[in-house]
C-alpha positions as CSV (number, residue, x, y, z in Angstrom):
1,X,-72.1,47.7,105.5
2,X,-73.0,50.5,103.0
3,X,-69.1,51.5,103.2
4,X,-68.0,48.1,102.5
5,X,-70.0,47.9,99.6
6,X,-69.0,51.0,97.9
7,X,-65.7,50.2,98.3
8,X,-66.2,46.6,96.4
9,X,-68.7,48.1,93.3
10,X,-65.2,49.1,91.2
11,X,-63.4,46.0,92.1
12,X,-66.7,43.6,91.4
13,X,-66.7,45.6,87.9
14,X,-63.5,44.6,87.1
15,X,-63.6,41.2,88.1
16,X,-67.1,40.7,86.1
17,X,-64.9,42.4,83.1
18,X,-62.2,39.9,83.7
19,X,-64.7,37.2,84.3
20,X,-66.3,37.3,80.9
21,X,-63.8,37.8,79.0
22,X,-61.9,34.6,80.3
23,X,-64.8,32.9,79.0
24,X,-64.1,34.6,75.6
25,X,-60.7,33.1,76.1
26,X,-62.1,29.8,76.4
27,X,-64.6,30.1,73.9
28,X,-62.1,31.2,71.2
29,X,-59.7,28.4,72.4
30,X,-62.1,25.3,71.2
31,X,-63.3,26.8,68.7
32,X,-60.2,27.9,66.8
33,X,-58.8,25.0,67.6
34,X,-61.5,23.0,65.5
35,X,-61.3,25.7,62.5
36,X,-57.8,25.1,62.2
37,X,-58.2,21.1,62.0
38,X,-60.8,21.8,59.2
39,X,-59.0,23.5,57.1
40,X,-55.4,21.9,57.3
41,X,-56.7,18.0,59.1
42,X,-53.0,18.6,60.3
43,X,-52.0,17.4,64.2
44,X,-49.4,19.8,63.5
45,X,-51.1,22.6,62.5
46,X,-53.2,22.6,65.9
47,X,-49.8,21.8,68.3
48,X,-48.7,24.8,66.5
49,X,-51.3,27.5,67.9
50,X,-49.6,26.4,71.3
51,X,-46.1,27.8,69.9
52,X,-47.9,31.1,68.6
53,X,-48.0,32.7,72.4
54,X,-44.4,31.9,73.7
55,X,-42.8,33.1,70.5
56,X,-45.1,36.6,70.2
57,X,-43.8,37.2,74.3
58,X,-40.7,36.7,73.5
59,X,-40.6,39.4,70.5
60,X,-42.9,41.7,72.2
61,X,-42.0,42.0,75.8
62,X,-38.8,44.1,75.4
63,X,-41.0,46.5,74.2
64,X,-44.5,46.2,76.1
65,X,-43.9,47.5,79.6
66,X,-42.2,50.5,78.4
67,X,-45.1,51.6,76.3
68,X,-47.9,50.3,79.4
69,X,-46.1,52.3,81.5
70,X,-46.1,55.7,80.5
71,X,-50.0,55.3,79.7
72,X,-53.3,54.6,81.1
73,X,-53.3,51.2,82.0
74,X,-57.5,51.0,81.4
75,X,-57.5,52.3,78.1
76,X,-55.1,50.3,77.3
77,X,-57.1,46.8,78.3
78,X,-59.9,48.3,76.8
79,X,-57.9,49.0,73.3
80,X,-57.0,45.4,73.6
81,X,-60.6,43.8,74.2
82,X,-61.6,45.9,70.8
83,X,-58.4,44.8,69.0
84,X,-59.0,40.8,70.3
85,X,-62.9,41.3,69.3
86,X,-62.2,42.7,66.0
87,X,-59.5,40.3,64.9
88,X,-61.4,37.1,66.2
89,X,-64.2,38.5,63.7
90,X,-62.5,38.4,60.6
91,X,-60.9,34.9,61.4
92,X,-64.0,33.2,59.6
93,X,-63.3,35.6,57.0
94,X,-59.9,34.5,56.6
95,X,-59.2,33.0,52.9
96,X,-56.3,30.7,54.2
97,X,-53.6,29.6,57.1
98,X,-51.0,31.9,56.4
99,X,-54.0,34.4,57.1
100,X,-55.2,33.2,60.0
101,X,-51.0,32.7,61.7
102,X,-50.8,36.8,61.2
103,X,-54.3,36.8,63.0
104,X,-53.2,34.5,65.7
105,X,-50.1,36.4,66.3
106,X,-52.1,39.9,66.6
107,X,-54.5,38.5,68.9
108,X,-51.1,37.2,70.8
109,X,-49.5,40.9,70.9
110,X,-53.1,42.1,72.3
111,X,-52.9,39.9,74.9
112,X,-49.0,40.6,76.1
113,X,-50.5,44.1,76.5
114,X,-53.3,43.0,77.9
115,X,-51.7,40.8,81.1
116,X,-48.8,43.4,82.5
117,X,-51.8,46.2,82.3
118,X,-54.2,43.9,84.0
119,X,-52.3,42.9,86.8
120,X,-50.7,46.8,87.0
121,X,-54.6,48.0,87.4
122,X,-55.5,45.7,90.3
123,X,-52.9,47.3,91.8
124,X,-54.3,51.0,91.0
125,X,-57.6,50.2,91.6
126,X,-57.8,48.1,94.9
127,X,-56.5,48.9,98.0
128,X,-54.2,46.7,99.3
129,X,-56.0,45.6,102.3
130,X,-58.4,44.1,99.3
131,X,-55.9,43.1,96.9
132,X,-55.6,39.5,98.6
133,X,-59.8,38.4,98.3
134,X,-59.6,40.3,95.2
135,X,-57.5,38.0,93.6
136,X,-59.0,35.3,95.3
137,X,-62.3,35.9,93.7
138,X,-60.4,36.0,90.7
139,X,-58.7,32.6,90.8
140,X,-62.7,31.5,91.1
141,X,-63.9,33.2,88.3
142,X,-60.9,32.3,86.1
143,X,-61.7,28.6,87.4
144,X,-65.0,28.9,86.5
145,X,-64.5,29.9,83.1
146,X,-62.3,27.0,82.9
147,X,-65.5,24.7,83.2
148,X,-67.8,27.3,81.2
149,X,-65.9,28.4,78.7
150,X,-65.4,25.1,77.1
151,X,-69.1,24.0,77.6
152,X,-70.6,26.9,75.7
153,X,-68.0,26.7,73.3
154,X,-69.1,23.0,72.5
155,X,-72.6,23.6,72.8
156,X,-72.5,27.0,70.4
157,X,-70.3,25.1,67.8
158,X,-72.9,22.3,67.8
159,X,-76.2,24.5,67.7
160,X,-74.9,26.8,65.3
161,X,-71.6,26.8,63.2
162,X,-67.5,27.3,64.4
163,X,-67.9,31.0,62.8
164,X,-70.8,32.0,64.0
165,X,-69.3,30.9,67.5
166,X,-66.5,33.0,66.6
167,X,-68.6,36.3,66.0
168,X,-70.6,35.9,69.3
169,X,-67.2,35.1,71.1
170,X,-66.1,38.8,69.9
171,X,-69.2,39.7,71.8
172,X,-67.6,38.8,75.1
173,X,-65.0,41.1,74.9
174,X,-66.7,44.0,73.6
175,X,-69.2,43.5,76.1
176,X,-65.4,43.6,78.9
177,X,-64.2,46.5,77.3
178,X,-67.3,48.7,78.2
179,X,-67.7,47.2,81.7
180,X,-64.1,48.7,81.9
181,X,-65.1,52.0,80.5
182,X,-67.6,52.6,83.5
183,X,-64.1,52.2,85.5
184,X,-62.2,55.3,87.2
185,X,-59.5,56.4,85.4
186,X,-57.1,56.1,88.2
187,X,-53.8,57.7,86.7
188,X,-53.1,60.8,85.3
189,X,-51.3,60.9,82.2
190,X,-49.5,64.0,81.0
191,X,-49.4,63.3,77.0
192,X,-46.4,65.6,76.9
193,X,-44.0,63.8,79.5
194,X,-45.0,60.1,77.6
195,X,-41.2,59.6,75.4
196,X,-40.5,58.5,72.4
197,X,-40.9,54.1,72.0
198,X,-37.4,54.2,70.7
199,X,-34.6,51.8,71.4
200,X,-32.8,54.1,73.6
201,X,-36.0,54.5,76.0
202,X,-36.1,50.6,76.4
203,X,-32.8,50.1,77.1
204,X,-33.3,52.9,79.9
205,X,-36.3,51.3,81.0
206,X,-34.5,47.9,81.3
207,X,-31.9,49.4,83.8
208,X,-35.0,50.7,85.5
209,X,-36.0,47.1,85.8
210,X,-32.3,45.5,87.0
211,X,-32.0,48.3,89.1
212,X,-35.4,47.0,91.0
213,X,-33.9,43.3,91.2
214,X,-30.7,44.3,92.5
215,X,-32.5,46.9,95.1
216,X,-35.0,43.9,95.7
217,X,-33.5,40.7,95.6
218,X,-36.2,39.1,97.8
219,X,-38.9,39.7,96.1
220,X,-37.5,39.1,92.6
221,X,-36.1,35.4,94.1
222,X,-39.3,34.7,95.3
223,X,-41.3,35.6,91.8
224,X,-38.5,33.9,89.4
225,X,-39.1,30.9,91.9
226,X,-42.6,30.9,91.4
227,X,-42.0,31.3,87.3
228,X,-39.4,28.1,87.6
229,X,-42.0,26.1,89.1
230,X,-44.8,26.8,87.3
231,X,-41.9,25.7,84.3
232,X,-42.4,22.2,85.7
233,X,-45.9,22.6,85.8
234,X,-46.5,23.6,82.4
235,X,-44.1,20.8,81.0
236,X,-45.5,18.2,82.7
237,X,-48.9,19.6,81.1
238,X,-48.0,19.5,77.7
239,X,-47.0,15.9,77.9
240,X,-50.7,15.4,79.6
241,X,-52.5,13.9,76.8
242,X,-49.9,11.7,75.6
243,X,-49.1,10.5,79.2
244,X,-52.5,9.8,80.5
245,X,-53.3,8.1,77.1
246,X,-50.1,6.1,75.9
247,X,-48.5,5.7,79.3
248,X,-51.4,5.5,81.9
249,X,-53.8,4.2,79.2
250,X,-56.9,6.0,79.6
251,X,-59.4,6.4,76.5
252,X,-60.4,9.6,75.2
253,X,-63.5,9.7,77.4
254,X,-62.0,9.4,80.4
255,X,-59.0,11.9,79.8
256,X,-62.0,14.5,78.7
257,X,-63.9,13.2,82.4
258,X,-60.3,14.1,84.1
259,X,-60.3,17.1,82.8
260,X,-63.8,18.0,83.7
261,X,-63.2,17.0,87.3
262,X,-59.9,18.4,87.7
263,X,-61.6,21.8,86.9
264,X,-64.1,21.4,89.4
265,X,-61.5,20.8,91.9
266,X,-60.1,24.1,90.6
267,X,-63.7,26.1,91.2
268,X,-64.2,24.4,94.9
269,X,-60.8,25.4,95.8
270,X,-61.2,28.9,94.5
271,X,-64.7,29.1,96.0
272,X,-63.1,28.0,99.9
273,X,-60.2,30.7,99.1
274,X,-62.4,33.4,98.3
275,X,-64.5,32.9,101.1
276,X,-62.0,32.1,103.5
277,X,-59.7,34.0,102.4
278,X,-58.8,36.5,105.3
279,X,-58.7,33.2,107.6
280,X,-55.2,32.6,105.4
281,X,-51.9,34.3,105.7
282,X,-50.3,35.3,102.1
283,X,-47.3,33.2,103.4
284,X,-49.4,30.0,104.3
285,X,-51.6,30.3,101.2
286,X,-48.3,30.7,98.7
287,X,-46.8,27.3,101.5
288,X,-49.2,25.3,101.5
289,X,-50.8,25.9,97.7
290,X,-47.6,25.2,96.4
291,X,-46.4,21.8,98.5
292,X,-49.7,20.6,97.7
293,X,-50.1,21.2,94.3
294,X,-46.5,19.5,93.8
295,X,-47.7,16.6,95.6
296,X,-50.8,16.4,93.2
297,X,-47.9,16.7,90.4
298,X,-46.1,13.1,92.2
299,X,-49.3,11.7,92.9
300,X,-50.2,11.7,88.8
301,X,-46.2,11.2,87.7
302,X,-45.9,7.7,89.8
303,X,-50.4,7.2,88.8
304,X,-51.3,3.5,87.5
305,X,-55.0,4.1,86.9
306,X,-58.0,5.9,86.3
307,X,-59.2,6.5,90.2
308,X,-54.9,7.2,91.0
309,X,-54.6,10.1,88.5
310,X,-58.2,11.7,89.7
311,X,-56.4,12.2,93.0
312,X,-53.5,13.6,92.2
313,X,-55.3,16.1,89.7
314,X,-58.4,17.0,91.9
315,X,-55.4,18.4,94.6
316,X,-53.4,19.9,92.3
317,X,-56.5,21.7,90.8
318,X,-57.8,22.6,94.2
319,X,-54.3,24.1,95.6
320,X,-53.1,25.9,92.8
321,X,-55.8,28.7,93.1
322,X,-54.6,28.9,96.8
323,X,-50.2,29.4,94.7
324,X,-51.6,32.0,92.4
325,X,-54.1,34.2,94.3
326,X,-51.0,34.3,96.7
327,X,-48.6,34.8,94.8
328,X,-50.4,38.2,93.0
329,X,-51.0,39.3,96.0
330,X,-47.9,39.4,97.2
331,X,-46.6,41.2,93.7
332,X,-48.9,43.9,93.9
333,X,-48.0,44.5,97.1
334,X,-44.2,44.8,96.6
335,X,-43.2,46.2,93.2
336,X,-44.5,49.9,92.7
337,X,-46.9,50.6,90.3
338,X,-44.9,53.3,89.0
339,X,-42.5,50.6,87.1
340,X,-45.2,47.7,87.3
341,X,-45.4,47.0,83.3
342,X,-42.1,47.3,82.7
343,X,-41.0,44.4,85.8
344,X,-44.2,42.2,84.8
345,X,-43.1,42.3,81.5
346,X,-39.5,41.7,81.7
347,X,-40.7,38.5,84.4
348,X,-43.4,37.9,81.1
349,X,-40.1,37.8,78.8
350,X,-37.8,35.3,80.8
351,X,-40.6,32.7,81.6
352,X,-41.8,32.7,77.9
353,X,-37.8,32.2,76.9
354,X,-37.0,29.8,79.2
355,X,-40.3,28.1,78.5
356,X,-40.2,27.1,75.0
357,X,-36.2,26.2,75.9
358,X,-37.5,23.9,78.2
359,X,-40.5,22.5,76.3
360,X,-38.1,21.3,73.6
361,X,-35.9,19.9,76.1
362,X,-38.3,17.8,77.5
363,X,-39.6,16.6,74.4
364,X,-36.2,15.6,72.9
365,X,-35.7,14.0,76.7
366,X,-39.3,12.0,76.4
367,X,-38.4,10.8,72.9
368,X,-34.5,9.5,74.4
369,X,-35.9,7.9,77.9
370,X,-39.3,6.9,78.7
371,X,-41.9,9.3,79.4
372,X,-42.9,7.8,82.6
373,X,-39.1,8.5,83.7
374,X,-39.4,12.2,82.6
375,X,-42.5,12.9,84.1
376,X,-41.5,11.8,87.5
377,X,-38.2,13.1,87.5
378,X,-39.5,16.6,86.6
379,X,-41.8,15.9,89.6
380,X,-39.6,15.1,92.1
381,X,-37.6,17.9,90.9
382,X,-40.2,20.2,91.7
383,X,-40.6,18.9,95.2
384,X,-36.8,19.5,96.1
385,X,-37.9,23.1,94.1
386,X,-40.8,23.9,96.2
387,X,-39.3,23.2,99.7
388,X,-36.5,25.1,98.7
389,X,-39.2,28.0,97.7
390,X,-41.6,27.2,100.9
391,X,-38.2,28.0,103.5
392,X,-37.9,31.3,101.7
393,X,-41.6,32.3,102.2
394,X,-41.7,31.5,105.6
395,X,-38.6,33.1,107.4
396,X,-39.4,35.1,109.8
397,X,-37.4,37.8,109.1
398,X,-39.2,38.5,105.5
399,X,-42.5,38.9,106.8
400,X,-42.7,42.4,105.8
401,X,-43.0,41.4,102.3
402,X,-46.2,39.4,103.5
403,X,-47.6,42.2,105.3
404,X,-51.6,42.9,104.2
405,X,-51.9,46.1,106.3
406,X,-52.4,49.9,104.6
407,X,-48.9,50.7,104.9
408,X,-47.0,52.0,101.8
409,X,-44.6,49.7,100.9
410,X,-40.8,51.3,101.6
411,X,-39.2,49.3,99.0
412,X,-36.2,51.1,97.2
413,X,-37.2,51.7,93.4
């Protein structure tokens, strides 16, 4: 028992790290949202903090992985915590918009360092064999946060003031950045053998990347599958308010009750998974997460009421923690470590261009036909998608890739 707990105290660190500050995230998210309405009253202004992320991936991720790579990926999450606190500290400080954009977008280029090294670090820092609860723990606390974040958000902005909300959200990730200093440093990083950040060295570090895809074609059809449907997913959420609202005709109360329950479908589901997690193959928890969580997508496209659209978000919210902690998992386990920043943030680069492609699509689409038609044609799309994607997982010949055991992986780089 003692054994087993030793070998959890690094990886419960890091998840409490993690933890908090995806509470930060959700903290910061209300409450800049409501300094931004204050200042401009614009609906624009507000939809355009969504557009901030996409276009700072797409500039930055040519670039990230190359310079995560050759360094420690810790300090490098903990030079991003500091950066993020710092920044969202001098937002109330911020004399007008224009201001507070460049802020937005440097709190945007700490966080595309922030993900590849993340998820690189799991992969350092627990063993495989542990890799699969350890993200299932995860999807909890991120869930979690989803229901907390918000909440203390609300209640901080209301007992105190937007900035001061601000200032003690900049705690959170200070307070993440020294959990993460109490870390091992896992790698070691000759200083002299890091090259240049020039233009040549990414190019070279992009045919690194290629060359993995073509020596890996599995694994990079099944992670580009996984990005195209969570597309879907995160198209037919940006038409969420205007579809529950206009379409389905729910009032503001009850889309914010939706919301609230859907994330406590989210937390149960993570909960089950992290518990029960060993009781699950990868393969059936990526299978059955995703055709359920499609069918939760259906079951709110073709929705009519209040009790119809509860259904299909409450399953959706409870199998998509079962898609993602699967879908890590399986990462880790099957791209090398070695060249991990560079692949997650090339992956990173092509979901966030496709992404805002597709996002405009569909709203020029919702403006030609109704949005009723879109929503359920992008659903339905995503069924014949995920089926498609569920085959793949489960041949029996792949189960390799799938394998949870403490052999290296043998995968050509």
């Amino acid at each position: 028992m003692k054994a087993n707990s030793k070998g959890w105290k690094d990886p419960a660190l890091l998840l409490a790290s993690i933890g908090i500050s995806s509470i930060g995230d959700f903290i910061y998210l209300v409450a800049i949202n409501i300094i931004v309405y204050q200042i401009t009253e614009s609906a624009a202004a507000v939809a355009g903090l969504w557009i901030v992320g996409p276009l700072t991936n797409i500039v930055t991720k040519f670039w990230t992985g190359s310079y995560i790579d050759y360094r420690s990926k810790r300090k490098v999450m903990i030079v991003t915590y500091i950066i993020r606190a710092l920044f969202i500290c001098f937002i109330p400080l911020a004399p007008n918009m224009a201001v507070i954009y460049v802020i937005l977008v440097i709190l945007s280029v700490a966080k595309a360092f922030f993900n590849p090294s993340s998820v690189t670090y799991v992969a350092i820092l627990v063993s495989k064999e542990k890799r699969k609860k350890f993200n299932s723990i995860r999807s909890f606390t991120s869930s979690g946060a989803f229901i907390i974040g918000p909440a203390i958000g609300g209640s901080l902005i209301l007992l105190t003031s937007v900035h001061t909300t601000l200032w003690l959200n900049a705690l959170l990730f200070l307070i993440s950045a020294v959990l993460l200093s109490f870390l091992p440093e896992k790698e070691i990083v000759d200083k002299s053998k890091i090259p240049m950040l020039t233009f040549s060295q990414i190019m070279k570090d992009f045919t690194v990347v290629q060359k993995f895809m073509s020596h890996n074609k599995y694994v990079s059809f099944i992670y580009l599958g996984f990005i195209i449907v969570m597309l879907f997913t995160f198209a037919m959420d940006a038409q969420e308010v205007v579809f529950t609202q206009q379409v389905i005709g729910l009032s503001e109360l009850e889309y914010s009750l939706l919301i609230s329950i859907t994330g406590i479908g989210s937390v149960i589901g993570a909960m089950i998974i992290s518990v029960f997690s060993n009781f699950f193959s990868l393969r059936y928890m990526i299978t059955i997460g995703l055709v359920m969580m499609t069918l939760g997508y259906i079951i709110y496209a073709f929705s009519w009421s209040f009790l119809s659209i509860v259904v299909g978000f409450v399953i959706l919210g409870f199998f998509n923690v079962f898609l993602n902690a699967g879908i890590t998992t399986f990462y880790q386990n099957n791209v090398p470590v070695e060249i991990m920043g560079r692949v997650t943030s090339v992956y990173q680069l092509i979901q966030s261009v496709i992404q805002v492609v597709f996002l405009l699509s569909i709203g020029i689409t919702a403006d030609l036909i109704s949005l009723r038609l879109t929503i359920i044609t992008l659903a339905l799309t995503m069924l014949v998608v995920a089926v498609v994607f569920s085959f793949s997982v489960m041949k029996s010949d792949k189960k390799y890739y799938y394998l949870e055991s403490h052999d290296e992986n043998k995968l050509n780089v």
